[in-house]
C-alpha positions as CSV (number, residue, x, y, z in Angstrom):
1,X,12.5,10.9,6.7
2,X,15.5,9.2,8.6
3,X,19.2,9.5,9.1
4,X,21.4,6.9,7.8
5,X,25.3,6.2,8.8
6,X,26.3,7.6,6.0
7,X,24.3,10.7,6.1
8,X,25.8,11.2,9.5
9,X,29.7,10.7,8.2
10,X,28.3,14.0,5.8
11,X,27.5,16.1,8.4
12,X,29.9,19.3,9.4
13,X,30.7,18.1,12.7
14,X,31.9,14.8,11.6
15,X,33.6,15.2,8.5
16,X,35.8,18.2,10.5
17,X,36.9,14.9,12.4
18,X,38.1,13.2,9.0
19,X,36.2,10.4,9.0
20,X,37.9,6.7,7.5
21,X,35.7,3.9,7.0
22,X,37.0,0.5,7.8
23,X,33.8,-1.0,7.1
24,X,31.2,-0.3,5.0
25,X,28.1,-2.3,6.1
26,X,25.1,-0.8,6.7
27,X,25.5,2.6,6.0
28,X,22.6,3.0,4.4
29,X,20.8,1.7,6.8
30,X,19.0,4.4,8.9
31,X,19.7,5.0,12.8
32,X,17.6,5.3,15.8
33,X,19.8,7.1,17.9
34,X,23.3,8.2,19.0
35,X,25.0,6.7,21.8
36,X,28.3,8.4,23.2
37,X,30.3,5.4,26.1
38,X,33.4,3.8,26.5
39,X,31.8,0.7,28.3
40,X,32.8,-2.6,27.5
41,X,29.4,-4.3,27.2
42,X,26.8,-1.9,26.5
43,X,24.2,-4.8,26.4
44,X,22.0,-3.8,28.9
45,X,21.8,0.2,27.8
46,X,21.0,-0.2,23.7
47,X,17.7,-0.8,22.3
48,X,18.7,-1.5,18.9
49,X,19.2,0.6,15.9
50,X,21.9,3.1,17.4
51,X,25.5,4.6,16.3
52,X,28.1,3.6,19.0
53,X,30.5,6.9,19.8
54,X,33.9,5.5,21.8
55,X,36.9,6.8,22.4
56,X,38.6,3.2,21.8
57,X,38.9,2.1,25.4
58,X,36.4,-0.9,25.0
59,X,39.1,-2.2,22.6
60,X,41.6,-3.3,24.5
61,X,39.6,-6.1,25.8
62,X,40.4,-7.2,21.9
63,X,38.1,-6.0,18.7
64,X,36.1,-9.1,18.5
65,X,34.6,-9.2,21.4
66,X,33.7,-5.8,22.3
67,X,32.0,-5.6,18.4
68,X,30.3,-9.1,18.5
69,X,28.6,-7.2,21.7
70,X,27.5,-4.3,20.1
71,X,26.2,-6.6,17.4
72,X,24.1,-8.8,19.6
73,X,22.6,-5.8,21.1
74,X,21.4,-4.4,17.5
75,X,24.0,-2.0,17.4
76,X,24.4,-0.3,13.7
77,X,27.8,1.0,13.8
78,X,30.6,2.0,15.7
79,X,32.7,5.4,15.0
80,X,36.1,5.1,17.4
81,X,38.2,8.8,17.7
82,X,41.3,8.3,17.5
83,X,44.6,9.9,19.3
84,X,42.7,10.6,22.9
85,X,43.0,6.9,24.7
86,X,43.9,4.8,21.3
87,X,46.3,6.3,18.5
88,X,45.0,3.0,15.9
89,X,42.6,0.1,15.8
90,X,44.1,-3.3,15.2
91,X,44.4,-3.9,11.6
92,X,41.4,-6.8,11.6
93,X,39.1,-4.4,13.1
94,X,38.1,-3.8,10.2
95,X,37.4,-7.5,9.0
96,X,35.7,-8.4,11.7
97,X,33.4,-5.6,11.7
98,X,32.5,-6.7,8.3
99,X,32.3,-10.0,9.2
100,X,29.7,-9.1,11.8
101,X,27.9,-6.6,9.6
102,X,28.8,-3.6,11.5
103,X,29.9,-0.1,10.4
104,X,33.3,0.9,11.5
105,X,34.6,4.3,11.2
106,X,37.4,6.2,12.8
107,X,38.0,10.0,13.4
108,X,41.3,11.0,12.7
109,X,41.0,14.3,14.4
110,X,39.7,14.9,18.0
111,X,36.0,16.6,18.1
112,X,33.4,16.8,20.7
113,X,31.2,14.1,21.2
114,X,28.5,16.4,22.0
115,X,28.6,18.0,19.5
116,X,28.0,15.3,16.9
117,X,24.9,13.9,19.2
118,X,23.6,17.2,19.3
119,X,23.6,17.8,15.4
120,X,22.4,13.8,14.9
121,X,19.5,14.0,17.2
122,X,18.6,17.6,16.2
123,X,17.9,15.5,12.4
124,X,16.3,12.8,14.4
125,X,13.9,15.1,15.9
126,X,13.2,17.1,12.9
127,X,12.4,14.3,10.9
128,X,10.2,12.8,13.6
129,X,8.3,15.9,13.9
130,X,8.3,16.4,10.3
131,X,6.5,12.9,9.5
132,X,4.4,13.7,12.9
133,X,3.9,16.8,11.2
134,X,2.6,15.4,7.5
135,X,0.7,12.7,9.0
136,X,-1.5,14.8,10.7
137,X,-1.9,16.7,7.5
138,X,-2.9,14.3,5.4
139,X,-5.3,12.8,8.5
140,X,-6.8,16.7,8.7
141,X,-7.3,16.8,5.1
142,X,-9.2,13.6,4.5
143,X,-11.4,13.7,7.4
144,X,-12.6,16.9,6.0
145,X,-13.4,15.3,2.2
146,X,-15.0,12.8,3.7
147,X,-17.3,15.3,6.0
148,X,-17.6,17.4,2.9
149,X,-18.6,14.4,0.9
150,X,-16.1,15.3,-1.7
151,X,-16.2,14.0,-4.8
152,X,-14.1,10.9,-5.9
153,X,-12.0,13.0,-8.1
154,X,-11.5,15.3,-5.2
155,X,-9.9,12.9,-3.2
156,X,-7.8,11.7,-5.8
157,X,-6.5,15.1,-6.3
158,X,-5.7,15.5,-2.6
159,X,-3.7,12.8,-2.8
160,X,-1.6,13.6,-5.8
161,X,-1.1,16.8,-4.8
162,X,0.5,15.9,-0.8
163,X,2.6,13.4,-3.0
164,X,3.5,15.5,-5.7
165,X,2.9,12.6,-7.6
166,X,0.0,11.5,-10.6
167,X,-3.0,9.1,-8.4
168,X,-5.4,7.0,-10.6
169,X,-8.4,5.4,-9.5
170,X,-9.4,2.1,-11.3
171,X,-11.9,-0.6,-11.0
172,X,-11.3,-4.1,-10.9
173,X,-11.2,-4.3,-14.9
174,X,-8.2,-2.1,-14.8
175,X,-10.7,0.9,-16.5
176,X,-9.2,4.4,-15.3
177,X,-11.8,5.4,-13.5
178,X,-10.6,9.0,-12.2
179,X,-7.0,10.8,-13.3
180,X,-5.3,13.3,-10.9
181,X,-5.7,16.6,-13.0
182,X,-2.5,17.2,-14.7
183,X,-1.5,13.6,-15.3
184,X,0.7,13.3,-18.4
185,X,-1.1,11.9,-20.9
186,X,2.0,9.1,-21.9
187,X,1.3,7.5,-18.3
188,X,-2.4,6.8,-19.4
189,X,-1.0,5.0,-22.3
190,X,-1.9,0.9,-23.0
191,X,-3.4,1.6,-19.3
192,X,-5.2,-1.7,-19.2
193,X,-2.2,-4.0,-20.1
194,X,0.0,-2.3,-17.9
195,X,-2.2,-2.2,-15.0
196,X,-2.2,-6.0,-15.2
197,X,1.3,-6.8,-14.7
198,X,1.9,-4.3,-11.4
199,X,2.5,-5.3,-8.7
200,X,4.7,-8.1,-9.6
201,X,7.7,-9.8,-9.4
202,X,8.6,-10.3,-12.9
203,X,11.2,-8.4,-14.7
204,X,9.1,-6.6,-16.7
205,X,6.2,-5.7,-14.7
206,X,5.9,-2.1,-13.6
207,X,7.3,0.0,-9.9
208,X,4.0,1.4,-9.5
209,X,2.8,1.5,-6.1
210,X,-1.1,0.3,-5.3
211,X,-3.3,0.4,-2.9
212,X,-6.8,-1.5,-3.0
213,X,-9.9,0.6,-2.4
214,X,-12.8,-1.3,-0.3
215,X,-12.8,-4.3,2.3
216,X,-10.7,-7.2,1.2
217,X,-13.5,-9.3,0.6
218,X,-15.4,-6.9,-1.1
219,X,-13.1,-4.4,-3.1
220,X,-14.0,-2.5,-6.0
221,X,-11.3,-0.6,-7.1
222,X,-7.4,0.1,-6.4
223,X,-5.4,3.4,-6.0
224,X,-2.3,3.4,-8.3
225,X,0.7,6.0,-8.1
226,X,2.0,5.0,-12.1
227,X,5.6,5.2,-11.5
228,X,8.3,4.6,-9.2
229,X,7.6,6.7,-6.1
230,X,9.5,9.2,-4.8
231,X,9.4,8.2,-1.1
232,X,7.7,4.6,-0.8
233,X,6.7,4.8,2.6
234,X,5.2,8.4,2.5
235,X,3.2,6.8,-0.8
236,X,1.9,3.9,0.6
237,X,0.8,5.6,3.8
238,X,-1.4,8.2,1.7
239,X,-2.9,5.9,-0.4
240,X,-3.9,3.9,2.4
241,X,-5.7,6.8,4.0
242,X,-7.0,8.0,0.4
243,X,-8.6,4.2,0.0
244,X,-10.1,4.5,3.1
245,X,-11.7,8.3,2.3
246,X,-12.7,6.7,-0.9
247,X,-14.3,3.4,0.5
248,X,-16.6,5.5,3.0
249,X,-17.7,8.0,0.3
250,X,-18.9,5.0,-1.3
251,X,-20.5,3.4,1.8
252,X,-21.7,7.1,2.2
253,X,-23.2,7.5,-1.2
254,X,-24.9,3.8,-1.3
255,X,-27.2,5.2,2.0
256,X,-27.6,8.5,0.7
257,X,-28.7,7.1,-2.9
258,X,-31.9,5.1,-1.0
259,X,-33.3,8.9,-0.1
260,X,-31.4,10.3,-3.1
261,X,-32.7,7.8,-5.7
262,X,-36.4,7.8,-4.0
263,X,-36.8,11.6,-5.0
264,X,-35.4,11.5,-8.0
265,X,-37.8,9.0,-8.9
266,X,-40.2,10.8,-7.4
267,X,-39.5,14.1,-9.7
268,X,-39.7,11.9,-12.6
269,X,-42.9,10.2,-12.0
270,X,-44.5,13.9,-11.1
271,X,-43.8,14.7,-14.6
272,X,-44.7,12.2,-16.4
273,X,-47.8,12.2,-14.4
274,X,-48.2,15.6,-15.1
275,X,-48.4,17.1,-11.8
276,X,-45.3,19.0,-12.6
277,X,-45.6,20.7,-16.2
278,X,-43.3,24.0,-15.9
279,X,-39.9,23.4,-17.1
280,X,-38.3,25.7,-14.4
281,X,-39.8,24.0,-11.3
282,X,-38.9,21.0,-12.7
283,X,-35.2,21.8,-13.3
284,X,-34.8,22.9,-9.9
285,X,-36.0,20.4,-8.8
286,X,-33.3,18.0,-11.2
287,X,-30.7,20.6,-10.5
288,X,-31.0,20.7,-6.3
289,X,-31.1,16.7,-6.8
290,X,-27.4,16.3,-8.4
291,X,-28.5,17.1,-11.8
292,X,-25.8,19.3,-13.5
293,X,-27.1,22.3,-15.9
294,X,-26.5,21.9,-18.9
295,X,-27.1,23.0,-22.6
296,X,-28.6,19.5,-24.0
297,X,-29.9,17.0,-21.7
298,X,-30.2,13.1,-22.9
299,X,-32.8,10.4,-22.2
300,X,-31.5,6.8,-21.3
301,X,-32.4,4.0,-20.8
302,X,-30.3,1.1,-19.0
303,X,-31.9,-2.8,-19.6
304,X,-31.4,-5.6,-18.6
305,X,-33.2,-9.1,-19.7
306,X,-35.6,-9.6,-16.5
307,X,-34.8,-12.8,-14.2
308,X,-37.4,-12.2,-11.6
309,X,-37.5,-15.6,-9.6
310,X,-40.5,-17.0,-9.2
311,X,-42.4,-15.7,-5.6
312,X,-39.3,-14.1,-4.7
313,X,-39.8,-9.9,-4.9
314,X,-38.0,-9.6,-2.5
315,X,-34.8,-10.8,-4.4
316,X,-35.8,-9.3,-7.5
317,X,-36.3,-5.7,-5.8
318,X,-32.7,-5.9,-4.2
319,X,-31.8,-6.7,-7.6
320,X,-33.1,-3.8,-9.4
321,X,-31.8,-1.1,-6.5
322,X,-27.8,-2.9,-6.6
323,X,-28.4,-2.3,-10.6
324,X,-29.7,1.3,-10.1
325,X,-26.5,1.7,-7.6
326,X,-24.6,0.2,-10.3
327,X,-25.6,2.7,-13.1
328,X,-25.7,6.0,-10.8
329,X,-22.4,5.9,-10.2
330,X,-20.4,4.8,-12.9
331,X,-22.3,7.6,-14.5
332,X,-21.0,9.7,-12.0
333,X,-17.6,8.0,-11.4
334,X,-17.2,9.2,-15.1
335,X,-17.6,12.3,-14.3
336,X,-21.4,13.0,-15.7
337,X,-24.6,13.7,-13.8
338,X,-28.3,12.3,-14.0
339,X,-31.0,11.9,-12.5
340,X,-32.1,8.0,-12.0
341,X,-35.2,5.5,-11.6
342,X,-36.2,2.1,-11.3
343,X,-38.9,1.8,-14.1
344,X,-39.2,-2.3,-14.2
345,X,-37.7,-5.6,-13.7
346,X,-34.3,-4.8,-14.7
347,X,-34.6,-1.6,-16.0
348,X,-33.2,1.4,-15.1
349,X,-33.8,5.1,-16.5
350,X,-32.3,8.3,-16.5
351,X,-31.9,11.8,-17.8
352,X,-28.2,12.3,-18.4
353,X,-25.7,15.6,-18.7
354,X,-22.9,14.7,-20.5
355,X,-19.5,16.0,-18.6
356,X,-18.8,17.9,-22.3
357,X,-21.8,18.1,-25.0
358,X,-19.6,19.0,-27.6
359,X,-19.2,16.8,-31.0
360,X,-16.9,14.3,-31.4
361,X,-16.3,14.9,-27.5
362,X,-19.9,13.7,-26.2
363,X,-19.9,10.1,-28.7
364,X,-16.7,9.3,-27.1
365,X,-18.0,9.8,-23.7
366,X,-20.9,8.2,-24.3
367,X,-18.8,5.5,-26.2
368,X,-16.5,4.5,-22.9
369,X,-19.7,5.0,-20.7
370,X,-21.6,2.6,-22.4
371,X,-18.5,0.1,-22.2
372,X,-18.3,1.3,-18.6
373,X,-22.0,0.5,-17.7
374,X,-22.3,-3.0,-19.5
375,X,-18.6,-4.2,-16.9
376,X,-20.4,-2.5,-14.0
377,X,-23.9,-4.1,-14.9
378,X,-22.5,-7.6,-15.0
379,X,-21.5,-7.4,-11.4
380,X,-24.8,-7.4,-9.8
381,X,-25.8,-10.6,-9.2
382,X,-29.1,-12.1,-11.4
383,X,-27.7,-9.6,-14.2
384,X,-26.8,-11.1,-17.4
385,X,-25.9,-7.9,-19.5
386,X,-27.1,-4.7,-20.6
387,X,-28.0,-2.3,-23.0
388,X,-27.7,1.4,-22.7
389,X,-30.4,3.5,-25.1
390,X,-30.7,6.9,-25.8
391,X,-33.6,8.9,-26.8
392,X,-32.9,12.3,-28.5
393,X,-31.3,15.2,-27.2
394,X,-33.4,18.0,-25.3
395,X,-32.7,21.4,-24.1
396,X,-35.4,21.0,-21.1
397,X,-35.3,18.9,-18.7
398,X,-39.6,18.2,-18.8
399,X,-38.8,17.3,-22.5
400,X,-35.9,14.9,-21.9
401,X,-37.9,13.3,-19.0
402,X,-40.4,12.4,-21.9
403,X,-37.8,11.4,-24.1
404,X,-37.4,8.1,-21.6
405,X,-40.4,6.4,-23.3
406,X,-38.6,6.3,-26.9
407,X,-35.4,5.4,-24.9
408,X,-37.4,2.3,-23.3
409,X,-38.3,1.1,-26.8
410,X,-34.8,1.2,-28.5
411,X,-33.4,-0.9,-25.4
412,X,-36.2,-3.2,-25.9
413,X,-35.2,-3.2,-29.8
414,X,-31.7,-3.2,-28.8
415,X,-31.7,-6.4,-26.5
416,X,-33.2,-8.4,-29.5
417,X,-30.2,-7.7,-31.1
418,X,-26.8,-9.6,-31.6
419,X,-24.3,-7.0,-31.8
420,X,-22.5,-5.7,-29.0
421,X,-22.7,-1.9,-29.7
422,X,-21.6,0.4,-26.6
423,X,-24.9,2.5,-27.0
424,X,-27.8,2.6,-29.3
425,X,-29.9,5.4,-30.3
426,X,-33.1,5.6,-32.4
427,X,-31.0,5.5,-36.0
428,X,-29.3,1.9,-34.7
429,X,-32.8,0.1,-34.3
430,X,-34.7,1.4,-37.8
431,X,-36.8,-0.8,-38.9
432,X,-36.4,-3.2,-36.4
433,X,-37.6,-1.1,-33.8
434,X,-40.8,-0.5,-35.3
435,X,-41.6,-4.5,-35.3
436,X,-40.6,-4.7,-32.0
437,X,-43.2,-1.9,-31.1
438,X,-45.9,-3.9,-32.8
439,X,-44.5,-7.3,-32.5
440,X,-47.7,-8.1,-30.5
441,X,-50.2,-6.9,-32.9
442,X,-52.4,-10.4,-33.7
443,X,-52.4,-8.8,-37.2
444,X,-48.6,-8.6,-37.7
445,X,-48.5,-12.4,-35.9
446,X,-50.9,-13.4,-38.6
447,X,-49.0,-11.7,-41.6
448,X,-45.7,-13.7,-40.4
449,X,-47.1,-16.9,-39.9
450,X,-48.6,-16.8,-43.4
451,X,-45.2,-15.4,-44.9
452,X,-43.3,-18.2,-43.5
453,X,-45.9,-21.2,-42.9
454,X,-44.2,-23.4,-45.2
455,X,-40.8,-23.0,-44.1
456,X,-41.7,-23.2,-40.2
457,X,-43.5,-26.6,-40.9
458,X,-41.1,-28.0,-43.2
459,X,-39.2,-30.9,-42.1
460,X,-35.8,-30.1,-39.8
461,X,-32.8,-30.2,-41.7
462,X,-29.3,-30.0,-40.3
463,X,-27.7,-26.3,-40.4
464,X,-27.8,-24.2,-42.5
465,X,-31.1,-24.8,-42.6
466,X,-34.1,-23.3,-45.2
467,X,-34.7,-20.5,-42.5
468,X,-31.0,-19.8,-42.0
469,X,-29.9,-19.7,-45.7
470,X,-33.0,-17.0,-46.2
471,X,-32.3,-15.0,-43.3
472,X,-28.6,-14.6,-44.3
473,X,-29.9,-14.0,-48.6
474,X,-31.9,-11.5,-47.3
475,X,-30.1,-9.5,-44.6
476,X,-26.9,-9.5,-47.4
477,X,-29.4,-7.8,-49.9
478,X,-29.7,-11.6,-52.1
479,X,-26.0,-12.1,-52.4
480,X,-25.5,-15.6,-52.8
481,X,-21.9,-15.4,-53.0
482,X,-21.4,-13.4,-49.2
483,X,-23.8,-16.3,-48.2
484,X,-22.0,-18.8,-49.3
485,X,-18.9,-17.1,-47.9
486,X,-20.7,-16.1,-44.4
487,X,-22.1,-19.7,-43.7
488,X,-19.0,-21.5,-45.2
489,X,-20.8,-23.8,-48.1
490,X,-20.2,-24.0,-51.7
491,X,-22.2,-22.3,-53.9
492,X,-24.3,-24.9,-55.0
493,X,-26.0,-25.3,-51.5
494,X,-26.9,-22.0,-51.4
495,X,-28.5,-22.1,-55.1
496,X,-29.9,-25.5,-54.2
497,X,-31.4,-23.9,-50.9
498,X,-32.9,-21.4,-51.9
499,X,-34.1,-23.1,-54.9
500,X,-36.2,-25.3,-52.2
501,X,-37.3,-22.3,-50.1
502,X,-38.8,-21.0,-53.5
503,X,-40.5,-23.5,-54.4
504,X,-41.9,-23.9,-50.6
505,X,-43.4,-20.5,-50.8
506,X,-44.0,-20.1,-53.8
507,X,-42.4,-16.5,-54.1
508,X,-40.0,-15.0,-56.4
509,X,-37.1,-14.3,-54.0
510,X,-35.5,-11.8,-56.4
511,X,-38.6,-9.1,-56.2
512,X,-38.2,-6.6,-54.0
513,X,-41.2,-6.5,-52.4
514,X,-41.1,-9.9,-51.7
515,X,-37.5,-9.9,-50.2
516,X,-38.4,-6.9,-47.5
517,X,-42.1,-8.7,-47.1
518,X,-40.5,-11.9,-46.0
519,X,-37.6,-9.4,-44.0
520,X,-40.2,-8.4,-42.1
521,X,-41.6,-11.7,-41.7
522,X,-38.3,-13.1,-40.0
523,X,-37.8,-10.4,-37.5
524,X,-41.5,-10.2,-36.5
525,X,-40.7,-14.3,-35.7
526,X,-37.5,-13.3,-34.1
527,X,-39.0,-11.1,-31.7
528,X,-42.1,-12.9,-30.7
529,X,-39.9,-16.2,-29.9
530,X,-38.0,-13.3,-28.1
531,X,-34.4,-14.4,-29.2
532,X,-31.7,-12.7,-31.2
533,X,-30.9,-13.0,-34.7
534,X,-28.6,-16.3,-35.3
535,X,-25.0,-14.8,-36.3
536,X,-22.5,-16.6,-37.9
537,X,-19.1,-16.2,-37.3
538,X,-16.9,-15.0,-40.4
């Protein structure tokens, strides 16, 4: 906190002097220091930044040149008492003071120099010591987080609460990652868009002040007061210090997670193994490794399609630890637990518990941390999207550990498919789930290849094609209108389409049983060629 000019003219000691200002520039601009002589050049004695006290003398050497010195040296201001050597300043002191953008002010009553440096540099001091004071505090307090290893939200709150101000920490999608506790709920709102367009210059974008989080080159997220700041430079300097508390808790966490990660891998594979079988060594175990108790534990799964290059494991294991990184902690950046594994190329699994378990609460969580996952997932180079599964809900942790396996197979189901859902469980895969668990049955090969021999040696055709008019009859239950509508062709196509496909297989496409037969057909196709389902856009 500083002392400006006109903070000074407020003071007790100066306004007993009646203060007049003759010119008002610069004062609000804050001063160094108070300087009390009746030398004519004070060149050689001010450093810059100080508030000339004179009893006038310098003046009579003439007003311009005695201020155009006191300007050149960096002077702020002048205040002149009047009635002890000089009963008036000329009448363009004023103008030429303004012209050289000093302050001018006169006292019309006599006072004690002394006494007004005495109260000035008593502020001075205060203040100095004060922000002395407050930046060892907020040094002192984020040393100890990050010794502690606090959490993210931890540090956040710290540094809301020095400010007295709301702190957000979000990632480079503008996703609020953490919220102070107690942030109003109306500065959350239309987040994303907002985020955008601060900092900026334009007329609309908003006073928030930002901070990024990690090395230039390599930042991951930014600290954001969301609102004008009370004192900028107090602001700035705490979420500078917050970033860096925040950076090193993640450099901290990436080495920890290599021991972290290895026994909590190692945990799961003892029970799967079997060489842990009691529930309550087994949650200690979960429990001592990060893994939050809790009354319903959840199975997941986190897959990715596998690009292993060729001879390169190397690449491909560095690959499947940054997308383990990746999943731990957005998971815990949201505020869950878990406990994580590598389980395959591009696959990563977990036992989840949920922040809050309670319906609608936990969908939604799940919801945003399935959105979450899939941004986070993309970053990590050879990664080209991701699913997250669930397996059901269990109330021990040996029994949600199990629960992985079904989880594996829905984001196996899952990646065949073309919608872009932010989590799927066992009811979201159905029937399709059980094809691609026996997709590599010769049997179930041989039963597809007979259903749709005809069509798949048929002669090309241009789109829609036989295959692509059946796929979309049958998936719309054999309505030949929504087909028509969904692949944009008259009506008369369609009939005259599936007319031909009729006749090709010689099936009556209105039976039931030979509509979910030849169902059953496409998607055991689909998933052996190990491609999604063509979609059409509406």
């Amino acid at each position: 906190m500083t002392l400006t000019v006109a903070e000074v003219l407020k003071l007790p000691v100066v306004r007993r002097a009646e203060p007049e200002v003759l010119s008002k520039r610069r004062l609000a601009e804050p001063i160094r220091w108070v300087h009390s002589s009746d030398l004519a050049d004070l060149s050689s004695l001010l450093q810059g930044g100080e508030l000339v006290l004179t009893t006038g003398a310098a003046f009579a050497r003439g007003s311009r040149e005695y201020l155009r010195g006191l300007a050149k040296a960096g002077a702020v201001g002048v205040v002149v008492e009047l009635g002890t050597v000089v009963s008036r300043l000329p009448a363009s002191a004023g103008r030429i003071a303004d012209e050289l953008d000093l302050a001018l002010v006169v006292l019309h009553r006599k006072t004690r120099f002394v006494d007004i440096t005495e109260a000035v540099h008593r502020r001075i001091v205060a203040a100095q010591y004060e922000e002395v004071a407050f930046d060892r505090r907020v040094h002192e307090t984020f040393t100890e987080l990050s010794m502690k290893g606090a959490p993210l939200l931890g540090i956040v709150d710290a540094a809301a609460k020095i400010l007295d101000e709301p702190v957000v920490l979000e990632d480079l999608s503008h996703q609020a990652l953490v919220v102070s506790t107690g942030t109003a709920a109306d500065l959350l709102a239309d987040w994303e868009r907002r985020s955008r367009r601060s900092p900026g210059k334009r007329a609309d974008s908003e006073p928030w002040s930002v901070t990024g989080v990690g090395q230039s080159s390599q930042q991951w997220g930014r600290l954001v007061i969301p609102r004008h700041a009370s004192d900028q430079a107090r602001a700035t300097m705490v979420l500078e210090r917050a970033a860096a508390a925040l950076a090193m808790h993640r450099m901290v966490e990436r080495d920890r997670t290599g021991l972290q990660h290895q026994a909590q891998g190692g945990l799961i594979d003892d029970v799967l193994r079997g060489r842990i079988s009691d529930d309550r060594d087994a949650a200690a175990r979960a429990h001592a490794l990060g893994l939050r108790k809790a009354a319903q534990y959840l199975p997941a799964v986190v897959r990715s399609p596998g690009h292993t290059p060729l001879g390169d494991p190397v690449a491909a294991h560095r690959r499947n630890i940054a997308l383990l990184d990746a999943v731990a902690h957005t998971v815990n950046a949201a505020g869950h637990s878990g406990l994580f594994t590598v389980r395959g190329d591009g696959e990563v699994a977990a036992v989840l518990a949920l922040r809050d378990n309670r319906i609608p609460l936990a969908d939604k969580a799940l919801e945003i941390l399935g959105d979450r996952l899939r941004r986070e997932v993309h970053r990590v180079d050879g990664v080209d999207g991701a699913v997250l599964a669930l397996g059901p809900p269990a109330s021990l942790v040996t029994d949600a550990i199990a629960g992985m396996s079904e989880a594996t197979d829905i984001a196996e189901v899952a990646l065949s498919m073309g919608d872009n859902r932010s989590y799927y469980r066992a009811s979201d895969v159905r029937l399709r789930g059980l094809i691609s668990l026996l997709r590599d049955d010769r049997r179930v090969q041989r039963f597809a290849e007979t259903e749709l021999r005809s069509l798949l040696t048929s002669t090309l055709q241009p789109e829609p094609s036989h295959l692509t008019v059946l796929r979309e009859y049958l998936r719309l239950a054999g309505n030949k209108a929504a087909v028509a509508e969904r692949l944009h062709v008259s009506r008369p196509f369609v009939y005259k389409r599936l007319a031909e496909v009729r006749e090709l297989l010689g099936v009556d496409l209105e039976d039931g049983e030979s509509m979910t037969s030849l169902h059953v057909a496409l998607m055991v196709t689909e998933l052996s060629r190990g491609r999604r389902p063509a979609t059409v856009t509406a």
